[in-house]
C-alpha positions in Angstrom: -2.4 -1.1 -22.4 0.7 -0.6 -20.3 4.2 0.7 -22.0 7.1 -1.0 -20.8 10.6 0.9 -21.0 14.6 -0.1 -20.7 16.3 3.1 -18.6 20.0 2.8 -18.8 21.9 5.5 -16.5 25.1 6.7 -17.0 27.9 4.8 -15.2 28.2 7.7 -13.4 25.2 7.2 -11.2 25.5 5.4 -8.3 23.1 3.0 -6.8 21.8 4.9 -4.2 21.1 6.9 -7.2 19.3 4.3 -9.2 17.3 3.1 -6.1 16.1 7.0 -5.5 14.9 6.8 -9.3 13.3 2.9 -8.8 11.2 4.2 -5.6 9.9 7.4 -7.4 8.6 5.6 -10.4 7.1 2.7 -7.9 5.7 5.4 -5.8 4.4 7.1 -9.0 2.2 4.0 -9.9 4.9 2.5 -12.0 6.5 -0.5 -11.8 10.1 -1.4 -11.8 10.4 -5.5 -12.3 13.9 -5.8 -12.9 17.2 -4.2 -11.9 20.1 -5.4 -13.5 23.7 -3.7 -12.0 26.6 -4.3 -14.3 24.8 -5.2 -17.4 23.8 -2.6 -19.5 25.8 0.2 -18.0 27.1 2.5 -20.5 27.4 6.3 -21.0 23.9 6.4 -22.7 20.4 7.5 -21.1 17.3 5.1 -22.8 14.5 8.3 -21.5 11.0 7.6 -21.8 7.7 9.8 -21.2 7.6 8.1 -17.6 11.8 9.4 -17.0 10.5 13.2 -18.5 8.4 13.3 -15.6 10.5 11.9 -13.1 12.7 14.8 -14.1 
């Protein structure tokens, strides 16, 4: 069964910044499906086992 997460960066990050994160996880054997820019940015970080790796 396959997990499905919601990361929210900090509205510091910039999109290049995002984008870097999107092609590691899709590079990674994730999948990234949507990318939403101005909705859900806020000063909290939604981390999951597959963003502890990344790190």
């Amino acid at each position: 069964m396959s997990s499905k997460y919601i990361v929210v960066f900090k509205k510091s990050a910039s999109q290049e910044e995002v984008q870097k994160y999107a092609d590691e996880v899709n590079a990674n054997g994730g999948s990234v499906t949507n990318v939403y820019d101005s909705v859900l940015k806020t000063d909290s970080f939604l981390n999951s086992r597959a963003c502890k790796a990344m790190a």
